[in-house]
DRENPABA-232141 format. One line per 2 residues: number of its first residue (from 1); for each residue x, y negated, z negated of C-alpha. Coordinates in steps of 0.05 Angstrom, whole numbers, plus 5000, padded with zeros to 4 digits. Layout:
NUM) X/Y/Z ~ ...
***
This chain:
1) 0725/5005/1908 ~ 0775/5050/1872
3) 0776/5130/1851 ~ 0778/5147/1777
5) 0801/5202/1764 ~ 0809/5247/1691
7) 0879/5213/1670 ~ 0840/5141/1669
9) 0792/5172/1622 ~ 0838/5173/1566
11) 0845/5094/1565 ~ 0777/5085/1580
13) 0748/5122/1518 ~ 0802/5079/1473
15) 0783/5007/1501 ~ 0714/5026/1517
17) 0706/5047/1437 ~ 0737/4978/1419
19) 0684/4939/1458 ~ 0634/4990/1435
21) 0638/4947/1359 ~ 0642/5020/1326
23) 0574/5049/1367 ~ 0567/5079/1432
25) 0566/5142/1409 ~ 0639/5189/1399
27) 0694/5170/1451 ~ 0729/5237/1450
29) 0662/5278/1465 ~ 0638/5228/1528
31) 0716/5240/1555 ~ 0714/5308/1550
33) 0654/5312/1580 ~ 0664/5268/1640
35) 0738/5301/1643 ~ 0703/5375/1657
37) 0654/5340/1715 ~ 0699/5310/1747
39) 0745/5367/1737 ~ 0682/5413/1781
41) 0663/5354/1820 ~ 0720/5307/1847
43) 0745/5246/1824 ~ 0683/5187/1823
45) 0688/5126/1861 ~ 0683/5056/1823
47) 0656/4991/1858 ~ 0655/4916/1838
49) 0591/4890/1831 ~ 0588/4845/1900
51) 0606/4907/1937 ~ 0542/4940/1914
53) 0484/4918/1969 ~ 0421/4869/1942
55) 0370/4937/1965 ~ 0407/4991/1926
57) 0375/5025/1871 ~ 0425/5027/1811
59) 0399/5063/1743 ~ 0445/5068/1678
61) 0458/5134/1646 ~ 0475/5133/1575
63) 0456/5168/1506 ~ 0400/5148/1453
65) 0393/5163/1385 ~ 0443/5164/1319
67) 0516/5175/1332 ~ 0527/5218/1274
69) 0489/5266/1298 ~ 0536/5278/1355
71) 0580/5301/1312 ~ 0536/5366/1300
73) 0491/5367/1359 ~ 0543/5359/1422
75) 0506/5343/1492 ~ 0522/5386/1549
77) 0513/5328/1605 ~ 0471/5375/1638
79) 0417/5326/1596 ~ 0443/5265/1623
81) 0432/5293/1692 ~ 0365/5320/1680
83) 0338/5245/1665 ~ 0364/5218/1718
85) 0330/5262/1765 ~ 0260/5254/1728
87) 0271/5174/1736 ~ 0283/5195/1804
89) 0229/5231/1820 ~ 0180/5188/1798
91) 0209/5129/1836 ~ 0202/5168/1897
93) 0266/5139/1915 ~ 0339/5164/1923
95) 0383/5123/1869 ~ 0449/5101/1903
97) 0498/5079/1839 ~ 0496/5093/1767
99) 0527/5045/1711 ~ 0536/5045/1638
101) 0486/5012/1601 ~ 0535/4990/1544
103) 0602/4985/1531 ~ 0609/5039/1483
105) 0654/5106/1460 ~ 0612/5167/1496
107) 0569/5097/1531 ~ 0622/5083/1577
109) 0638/5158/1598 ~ 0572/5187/1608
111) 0555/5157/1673 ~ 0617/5187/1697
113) 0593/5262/1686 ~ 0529/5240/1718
115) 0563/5209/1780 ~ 0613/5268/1786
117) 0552/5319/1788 ~ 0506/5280/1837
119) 0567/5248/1881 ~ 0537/5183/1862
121) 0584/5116/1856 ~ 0601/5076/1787
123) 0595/5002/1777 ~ 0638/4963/1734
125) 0592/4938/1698 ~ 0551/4941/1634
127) 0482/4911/1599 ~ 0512/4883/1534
129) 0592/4867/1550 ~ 0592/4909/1474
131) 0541/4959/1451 ~ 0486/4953/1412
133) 0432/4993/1382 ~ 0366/4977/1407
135) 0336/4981/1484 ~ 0312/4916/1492
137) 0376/4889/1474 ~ 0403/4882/1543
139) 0419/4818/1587 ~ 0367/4853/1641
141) 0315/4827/1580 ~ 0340/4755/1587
143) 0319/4766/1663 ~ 0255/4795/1646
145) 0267/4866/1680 ~ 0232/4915/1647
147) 0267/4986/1608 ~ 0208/5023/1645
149) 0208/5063/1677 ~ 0253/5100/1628
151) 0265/5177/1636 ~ 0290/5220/1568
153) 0314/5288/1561 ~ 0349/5337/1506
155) 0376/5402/1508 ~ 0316/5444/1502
157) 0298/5431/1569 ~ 0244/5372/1559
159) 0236/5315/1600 ~ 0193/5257/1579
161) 0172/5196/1622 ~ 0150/5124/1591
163) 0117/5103/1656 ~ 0110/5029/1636
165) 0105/4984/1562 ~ 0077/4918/1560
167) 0156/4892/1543 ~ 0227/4926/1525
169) 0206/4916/1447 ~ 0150/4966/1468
171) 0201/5010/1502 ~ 0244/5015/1457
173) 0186/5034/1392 ~ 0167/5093/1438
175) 0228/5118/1459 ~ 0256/5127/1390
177) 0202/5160/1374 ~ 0210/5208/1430
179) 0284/5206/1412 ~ 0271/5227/1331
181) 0223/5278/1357 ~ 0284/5311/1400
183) 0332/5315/1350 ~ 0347/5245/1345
185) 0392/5253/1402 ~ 0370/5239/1475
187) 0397/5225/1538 ~ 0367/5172/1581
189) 0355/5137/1645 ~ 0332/5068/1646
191) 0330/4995/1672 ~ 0322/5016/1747
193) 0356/4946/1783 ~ 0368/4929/1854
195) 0429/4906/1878 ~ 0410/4839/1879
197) 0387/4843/1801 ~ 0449/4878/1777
199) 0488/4823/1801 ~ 0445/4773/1767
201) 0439/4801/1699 ~ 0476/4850/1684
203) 0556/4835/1658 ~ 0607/4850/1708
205) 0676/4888/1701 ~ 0673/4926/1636
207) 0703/4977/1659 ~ 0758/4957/1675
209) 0768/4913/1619 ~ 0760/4974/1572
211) 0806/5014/1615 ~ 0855/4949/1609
213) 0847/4943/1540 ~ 0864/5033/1530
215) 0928/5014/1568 ~ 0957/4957/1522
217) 0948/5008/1460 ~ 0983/5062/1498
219) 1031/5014/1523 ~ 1044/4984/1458
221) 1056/5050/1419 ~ 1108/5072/1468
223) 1146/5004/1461 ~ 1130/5005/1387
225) 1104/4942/1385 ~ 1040/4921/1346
227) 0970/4954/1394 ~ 0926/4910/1343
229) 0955/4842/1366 ~ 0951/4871/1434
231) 0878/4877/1421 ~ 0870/4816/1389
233) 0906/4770/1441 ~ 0869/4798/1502
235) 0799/4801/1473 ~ 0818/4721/1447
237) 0788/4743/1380 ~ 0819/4747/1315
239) 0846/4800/1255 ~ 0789/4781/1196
241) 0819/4832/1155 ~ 0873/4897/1146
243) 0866/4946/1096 ~ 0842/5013/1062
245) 0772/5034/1070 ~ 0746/5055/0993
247) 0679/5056/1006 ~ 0634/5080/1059
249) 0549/5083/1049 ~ 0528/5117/1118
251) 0456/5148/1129 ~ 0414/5172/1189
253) 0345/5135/1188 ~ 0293/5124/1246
255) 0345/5147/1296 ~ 0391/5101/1275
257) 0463/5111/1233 ~ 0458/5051/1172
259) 0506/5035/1119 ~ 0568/4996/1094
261) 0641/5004/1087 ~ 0682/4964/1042
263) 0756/4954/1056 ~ 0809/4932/0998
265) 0873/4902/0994 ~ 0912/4864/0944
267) 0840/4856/0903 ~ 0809/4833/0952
269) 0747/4859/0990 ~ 0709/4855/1066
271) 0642/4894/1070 ~ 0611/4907/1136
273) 0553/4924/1150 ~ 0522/4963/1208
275) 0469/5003/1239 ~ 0504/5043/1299
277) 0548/4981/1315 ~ 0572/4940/1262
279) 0540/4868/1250 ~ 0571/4831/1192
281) 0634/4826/1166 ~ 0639/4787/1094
283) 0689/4770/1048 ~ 0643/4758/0978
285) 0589/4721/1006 ~ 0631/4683/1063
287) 0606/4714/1131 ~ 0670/4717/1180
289) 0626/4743/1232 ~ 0564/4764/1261
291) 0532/4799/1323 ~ 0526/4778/1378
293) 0603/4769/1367 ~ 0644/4832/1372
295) 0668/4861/1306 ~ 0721/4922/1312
297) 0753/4966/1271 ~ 0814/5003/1290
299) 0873/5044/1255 ~ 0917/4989/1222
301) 0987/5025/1259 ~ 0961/5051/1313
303) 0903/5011/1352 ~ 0857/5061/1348
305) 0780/5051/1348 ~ 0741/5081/1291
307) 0666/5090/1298 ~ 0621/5078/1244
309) 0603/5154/1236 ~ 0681/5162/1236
311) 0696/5117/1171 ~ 0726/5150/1120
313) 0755/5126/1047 ~ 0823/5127/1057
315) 0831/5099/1120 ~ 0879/5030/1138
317) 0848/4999/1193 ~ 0849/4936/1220
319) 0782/4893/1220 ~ 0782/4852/1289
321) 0726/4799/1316 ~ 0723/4774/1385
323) 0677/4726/1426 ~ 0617/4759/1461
325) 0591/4754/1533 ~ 0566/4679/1541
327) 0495/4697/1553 ~ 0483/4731/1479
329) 0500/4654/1457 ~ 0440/4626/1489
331) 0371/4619/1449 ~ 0342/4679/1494
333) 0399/4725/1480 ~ 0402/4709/1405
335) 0325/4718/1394 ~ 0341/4794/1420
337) 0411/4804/1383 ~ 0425/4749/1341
339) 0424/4762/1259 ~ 0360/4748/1252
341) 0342/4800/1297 ~ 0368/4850/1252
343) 0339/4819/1188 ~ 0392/4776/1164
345) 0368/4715/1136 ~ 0422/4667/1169
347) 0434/4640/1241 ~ 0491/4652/1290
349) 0558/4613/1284 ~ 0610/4628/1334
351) 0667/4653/1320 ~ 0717/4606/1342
353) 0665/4557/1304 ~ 0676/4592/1237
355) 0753/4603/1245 ~ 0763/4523/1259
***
């Protein structure tokens, strides 16, 4: 158990955004607007996952829809808040901790301004070890706990309950719906666990891994030594790439943001591909690497994460890959997230596999 207070925040948007594999919504908006609750509130209390007890009631907070619409259509948190206490109303039960459902920019914050306001507890933890775009795609699904019930709200003031869908895949097809319908934006409460599920299926100490990693690039800069190795060498990954963005194809469709960028240098070319979160990174038609792995991108001189609604032409970034939780390697966890999952029309190599 530890206190987090607003000057963590600033290293946990940076290495949350660099597990968040360009999704998870903006960084700087989900620190700002934990920073003000906790600023009102008090600092928020973290807790490992064995110190959480097998009959609490822990429910993620986190945001839904296309990140580039963030960009025009900020949240308040006052949305967050409001789902959380439909989910809780219709459990008839108190919820004792929140979490973050993903590892992700604005992801990894927003619990925070939802614990600050309710004077809940945090657990360092996540559902992915990464983010990702879809609800089912979540080691709870491996475990077979169910999305529902699932509790959405927006900034008109409307609350909408999916009481219960015959699987996530179902959750997931009426929430975005919901989600389009709101502004394709939403902020969400979800995957209700006890204690005694969280610590079975859900991926343990994200938190303060992503805080770890915000550390090394601010420690790094001061020194002036190189943040991107830093990254590199603690996630155990690899650098597939460095160079200048000259191409970027970004669009908002079915509440998701889809496109491509294409980075340069000396003639040659990497294109990644992504919808929220990037998922391939290839070099002609080699593939270097593929969800579930972890594919980053991050200012070339600086460390810095760049989202996918963030890319730019211009930019000199850095194109990182790094191994992803165990479980997404399993058949289960690549029938949810693998490539075929998103339409690709080639199976999963490892990373480590394709580097050797």
């Amino acid at each position: 158990m530890r206190q987090f207070t607003e000057t963590d925040l600033d290293d946990l948007a940076i290495g949350a955004a660099i597990l968040g594999t360009g999704g998870g919504g903006n960084p700087y908006v989900g620190k700002l607007l934990a920073r003000a609750a906790i600023r009102e509130h008090g600092p928020v209390t973290i807790v490992d996952i064995d110190e959480v007890p097998d009959d609490a009631l822990v429910v993620p907070s986190a945001m839904m829809g296309a990140p580039t619409v963030i960009v025009e259509k900020l949240p308040s948190g006052s949305e967050a808040v409001e789902a959380f206490l439909a989910l809780q109303e219709h459990l008839g039960r108190e919820i004792t901790h929140t979490m973050p459902i993903e590892a992700g920019g604005l992801n990894s914050t927003m619990p925070f301004t939802v614990a600050a306001r309710l004077g809940l507890p945090v657990v360092d933890a996540d559902g992915m070890g990464r983010a990702f775009p879809e609800v089912q795609m979540v080691t709870a699904t491996i475990y077979g706990i169910a999305a529902t019930p699932m509790a959405l709200a927006d900034e008109k003031g409307n609350r909408v309950l999916l009481d219960r869908t015959v699987d996530n895949r179902w959750t997931e097809r009426f929430a975005r719906s919901v989600t389009v319908d709101m502004g394709s934006t939403a902020l969400v409460a979800q995957y209700a666990l006890s204690g005694r599920q969280l610590k079975e299926a859900m991926v343990p100490g994200t938190l303060r891994l992503a805080t770890e990693l915000g550390a090394l690039v601010r420690a790094a800069r001061a020194r002036h030594d190189d943040p991107v190795a830093a990254i590199v060498e603690r996630l155990s990954g690899r650098k597939l790439f460095a160079g200048k963005i000259i191409d970027v194809e970004r669009r908002t469709v079915a509440g998701f943001t889809r496109g491509r960028a294409l980075v340069e240098h000396a003639g040659e070319e990497l294109a990644l591909e992504f919808q929220n979160e990037f998922l391939v990174a290839r070099r002609g038609e080699e593939v270097l690497a593929s969800v579930p792995d972890l594919i980053t991108v991050v200012d070339s001189d600086t460390g810095e994460p760049t989202t996918t609604e963030e890319l730019r032409y211009g930019f000199r970034v850095a194109v990182l890959a790094a191994p992803c939780d165990r479980r997404w390697r399993s058949a289960a966890g690549l029938a949810l997230v693998g490539p075929r999952a998103f339409g690709y029309d080639f199976d999963f190599v490892a990373l480590e596999e394709r580097a050797a």
